[in-house]
C-alpha positions in Angstrom: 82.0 103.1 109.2 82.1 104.8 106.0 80.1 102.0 103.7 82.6 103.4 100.5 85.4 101.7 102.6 86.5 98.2 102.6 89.3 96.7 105.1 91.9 94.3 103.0 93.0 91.4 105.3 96.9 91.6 104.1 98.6 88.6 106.3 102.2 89.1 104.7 101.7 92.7 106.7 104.0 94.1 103.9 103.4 97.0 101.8 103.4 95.2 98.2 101.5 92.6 99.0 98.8 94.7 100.9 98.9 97.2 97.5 98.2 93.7 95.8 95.2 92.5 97.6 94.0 95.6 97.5 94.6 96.4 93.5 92.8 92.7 93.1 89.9 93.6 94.8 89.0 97.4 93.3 86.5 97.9 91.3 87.0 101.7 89.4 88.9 102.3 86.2 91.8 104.1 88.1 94.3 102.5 91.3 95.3 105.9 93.4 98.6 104.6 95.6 98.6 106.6 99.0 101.4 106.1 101.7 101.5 106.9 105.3 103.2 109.9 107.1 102.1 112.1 104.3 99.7 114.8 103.7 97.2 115.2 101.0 95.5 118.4 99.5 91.8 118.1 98.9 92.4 118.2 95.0 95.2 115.6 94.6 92.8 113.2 93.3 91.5 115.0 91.0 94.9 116.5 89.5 95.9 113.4 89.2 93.0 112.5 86.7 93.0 115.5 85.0 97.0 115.0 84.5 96.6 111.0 83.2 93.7 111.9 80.9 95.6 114.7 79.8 99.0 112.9 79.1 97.7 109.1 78.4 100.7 108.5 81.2 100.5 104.9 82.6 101.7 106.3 85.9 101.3 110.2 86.9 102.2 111.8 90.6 103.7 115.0 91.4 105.9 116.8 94.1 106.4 115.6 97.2 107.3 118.5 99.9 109.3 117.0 102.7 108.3 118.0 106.0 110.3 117.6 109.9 109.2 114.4 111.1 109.2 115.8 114.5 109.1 119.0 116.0 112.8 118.6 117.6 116.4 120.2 115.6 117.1 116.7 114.6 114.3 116.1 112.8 114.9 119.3 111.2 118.5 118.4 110.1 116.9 115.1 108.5 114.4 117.6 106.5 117.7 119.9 105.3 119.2 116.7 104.7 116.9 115.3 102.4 115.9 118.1 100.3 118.8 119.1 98.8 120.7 118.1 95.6 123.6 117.2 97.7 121.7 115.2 99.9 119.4 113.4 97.5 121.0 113.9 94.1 118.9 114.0 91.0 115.1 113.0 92.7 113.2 115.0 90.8 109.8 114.6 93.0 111.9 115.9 96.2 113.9 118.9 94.9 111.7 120.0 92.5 111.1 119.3 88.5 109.6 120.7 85.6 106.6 119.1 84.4 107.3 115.6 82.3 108.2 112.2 81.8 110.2 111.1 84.7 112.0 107.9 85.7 109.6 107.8 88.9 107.4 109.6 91.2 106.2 109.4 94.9 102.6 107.1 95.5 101.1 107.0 91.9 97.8 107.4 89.8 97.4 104.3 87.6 94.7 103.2 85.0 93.7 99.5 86.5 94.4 97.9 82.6 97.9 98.6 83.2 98.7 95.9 86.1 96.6 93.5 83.7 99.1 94.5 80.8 102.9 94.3 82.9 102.0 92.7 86.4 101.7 93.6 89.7 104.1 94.9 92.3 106.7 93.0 93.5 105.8 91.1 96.7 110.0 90.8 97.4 110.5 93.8 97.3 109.1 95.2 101.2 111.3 98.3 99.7 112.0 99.9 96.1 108.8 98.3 94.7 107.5 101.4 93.5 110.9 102.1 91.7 111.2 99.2 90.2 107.5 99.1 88.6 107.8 102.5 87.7 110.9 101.5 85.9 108.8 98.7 84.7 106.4 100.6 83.0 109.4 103.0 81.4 110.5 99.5 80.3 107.3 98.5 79.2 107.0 101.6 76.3 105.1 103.5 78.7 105.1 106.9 80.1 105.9 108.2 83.8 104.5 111.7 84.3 105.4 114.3 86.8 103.2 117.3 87.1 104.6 119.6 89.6 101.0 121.4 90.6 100.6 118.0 91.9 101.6 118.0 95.5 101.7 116.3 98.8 103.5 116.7 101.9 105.7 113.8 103.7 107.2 114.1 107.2 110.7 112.4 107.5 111.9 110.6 110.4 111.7 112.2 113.3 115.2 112.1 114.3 118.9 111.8 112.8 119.4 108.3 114.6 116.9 107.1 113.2 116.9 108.2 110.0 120.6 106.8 110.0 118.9 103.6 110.8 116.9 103.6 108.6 119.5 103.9 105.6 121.4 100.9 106.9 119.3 98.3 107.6 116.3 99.4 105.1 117.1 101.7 102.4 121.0 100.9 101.6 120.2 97.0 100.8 117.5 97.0 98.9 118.8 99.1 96.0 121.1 95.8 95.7 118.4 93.6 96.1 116.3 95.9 93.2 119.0 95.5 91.3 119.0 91.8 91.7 116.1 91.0 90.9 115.3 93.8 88.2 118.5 94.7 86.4 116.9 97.2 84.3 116.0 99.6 87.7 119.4 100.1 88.3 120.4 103.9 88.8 123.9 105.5 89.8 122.4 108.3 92.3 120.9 105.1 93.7 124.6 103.5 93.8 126.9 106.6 94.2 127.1 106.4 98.0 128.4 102.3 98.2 131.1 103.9 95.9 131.7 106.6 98.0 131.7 104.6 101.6 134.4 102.0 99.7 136.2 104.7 98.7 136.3 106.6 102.5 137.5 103.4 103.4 140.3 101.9 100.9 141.3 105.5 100.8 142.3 106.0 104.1 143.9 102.6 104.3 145.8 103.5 101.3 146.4 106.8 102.1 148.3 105.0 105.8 150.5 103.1 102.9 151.3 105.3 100.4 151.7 109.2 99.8 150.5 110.2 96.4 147.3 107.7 97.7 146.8 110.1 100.4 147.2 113.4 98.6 144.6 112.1 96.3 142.5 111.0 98.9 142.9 114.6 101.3 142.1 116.0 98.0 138.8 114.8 97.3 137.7 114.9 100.5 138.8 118.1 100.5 136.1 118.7 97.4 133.5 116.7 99.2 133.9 119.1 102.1 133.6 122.3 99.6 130.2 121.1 98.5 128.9 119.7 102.1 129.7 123.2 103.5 128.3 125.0 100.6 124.9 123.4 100.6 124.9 123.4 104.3 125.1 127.3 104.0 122.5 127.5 101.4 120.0 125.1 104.0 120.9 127.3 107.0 119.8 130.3 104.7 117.1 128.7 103.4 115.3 127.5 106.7 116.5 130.0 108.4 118.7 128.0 110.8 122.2 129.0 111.4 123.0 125.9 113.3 122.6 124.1 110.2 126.1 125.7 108.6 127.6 123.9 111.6 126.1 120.3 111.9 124.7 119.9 108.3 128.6 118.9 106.5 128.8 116.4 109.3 125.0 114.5 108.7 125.8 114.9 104.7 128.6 112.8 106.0 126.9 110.0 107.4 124.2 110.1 105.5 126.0 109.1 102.1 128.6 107.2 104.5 125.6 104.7 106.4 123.8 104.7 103.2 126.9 103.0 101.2 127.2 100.9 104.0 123.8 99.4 103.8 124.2 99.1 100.4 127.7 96.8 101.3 125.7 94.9 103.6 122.8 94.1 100.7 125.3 92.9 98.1 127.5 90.7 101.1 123.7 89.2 101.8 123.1 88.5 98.5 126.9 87.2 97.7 126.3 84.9 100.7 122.6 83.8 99.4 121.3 85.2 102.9 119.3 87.7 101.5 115.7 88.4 102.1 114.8 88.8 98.7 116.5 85.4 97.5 114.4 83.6 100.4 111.5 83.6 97.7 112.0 81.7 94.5 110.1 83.9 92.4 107.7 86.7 92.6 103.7 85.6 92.6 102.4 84.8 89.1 100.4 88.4 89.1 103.9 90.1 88.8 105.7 90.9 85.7 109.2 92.2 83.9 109.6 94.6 80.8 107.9 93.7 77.7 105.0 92.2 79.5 106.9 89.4 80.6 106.7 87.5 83.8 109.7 88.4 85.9 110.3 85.1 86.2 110.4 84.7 82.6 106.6 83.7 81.8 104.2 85.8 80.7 101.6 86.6 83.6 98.2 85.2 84.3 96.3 87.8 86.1 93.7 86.7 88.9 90.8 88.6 89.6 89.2 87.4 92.8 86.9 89.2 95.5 88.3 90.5 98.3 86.7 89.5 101.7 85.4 92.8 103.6 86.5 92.2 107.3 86.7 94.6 110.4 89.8 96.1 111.3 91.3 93.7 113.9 91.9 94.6 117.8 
């Protein structure tokens, strides 16, 4: 084994709380954040470094290139899907952005002062951490920095069902649950679809009721069609995949439909204290709000322990 590398014993087996232990126990001037199912190029590193140094940006990262999860057409559709303005709305880091401040960006490049200065990641959120202390940091005074000759490449789900999945029982809920427990991370694209999937459904029930409600109703469904169609052709055309004219309109569909859903379920879970989030009183004292504030309202006390080198476990 590689004597530069050190296995962090993470018993929670979560993502924040593994990016914790593992933030407590470096040793360098800089924290570089890299998630699975992605690529990297051999210079990521150091564009990252030359970008913070460059820009004095608490948080830098770049582009990230969505790839098929898969080598099957439905893990095709879920790369059309998700790199597209239709599909994704305004996310800068997957549809492509100029160069500047940013309200977040994929993985990260961090100077270590900075988790002394606002905290540490959120240990309750297993999702949306990275959003919510990027938005932390925004909140903090700080700078977010997207360079687009930073670049990585992540590979999807490798399948529709699951990607569906996926948005219900993962992503959907904990935009709620951000939003929760971090008011100030709150974002409509991040909303937009549970106000869409309410209004597929009171629609058509009012629409069954009442004419003028269902002229309305055919109406903008009629517009959301327009636009599904539309960027399906453009997909088709642009990955060279006429199938995706025909079955892209209908996995727009569900996509923003399973995603609203999941974001129902999150705020009936919270409504009905059952959530995971509100299972945990508060987040560990190394964890922090805007303003350098504990998000539990105290300020935090930062704990700098060694980490214990162990050997990947069997």
């Amino acid at each position: 084994m590689d004597p530069r590398v050190r296995w962090i014993d993470n018993p929670e087996v979560t993502t924040p709380a593994g990016l914790n232990r593992g933030i407590r126990a470096a040793r360098g001037d800089w924290i570089l954040r890299l998630d699975a199912h992605a690529e990297y190029p051999s210079d990521y590193l150091v564009q990252c470094y030359r970008t913070a140094t460059r820009t004095g940006a608490a948080n830098t990262g770049g582009l990230c290139q969505t790839m098929a999860g898969a080598q099957s057409y439905s893990a095709r559709l879920v790369q059309a899907l998700t790199t597209h303005r239709f599909g994704v709305g305004n996310s800068g880091f997957r549809i492509g952005a100029e160069e500047g401040p940013v309200d977040t960006v994929p993985f990260g490049f961090f100077p270590r002062s900075l988790f002394e200065q606002i905290g540490f990641f959120d240990e309750r959120l297993v999702r949306n951490q990275d959003y919510e202390f990027n938005r932390r940091i925004r909140a903090s005074g700080r700078t977010v920095w997207l360079n687009p000759a930073i670049q990585c490449r992540y590979f999807n789900q490798p399948s529709v069902s699951s990607f569906l999945r996926k948005q219900f029982w993962w992503e959907g809920p904990y935009n709620p649950y951000l939003w929760y427990l971090a008011p100030y991370a709150f974002a409509w694209r991040h909303a937009i679809t549970g106000i869409f999937s309410a209004g597929v459904v009171v629609g058509l029930a009012g629409a069954a009721i009442n004419k003028a409600i269902g002229m309305t109703y055919g109406s903008v469904l009629s517009l959301y069609a327009l636009g599904a169609l539309s960027s399906s052709a453009q997909q088709a055309i642009r990955y060279r995949e006429i199938r995706h004219a025909l079955f892209l309109p209908f996995c727009f569909f569900a996509y923003h439909f399973v995603h609203g859903l999941g974001i129902w379920r999150g705020l009936i879970l919270l409504a009905f204290r059952r959530a995971p989030v509100q299972r945990r009183s508060q987040p560990s004292s190394d964890q922090s709000g805007p303003h350098g504030r504990g998000i539990d309202g105290h300020a935090p006390k930062v704990q700098t322990r060694s980490a214990v080198d162990r050997a990947p476990q069997s």
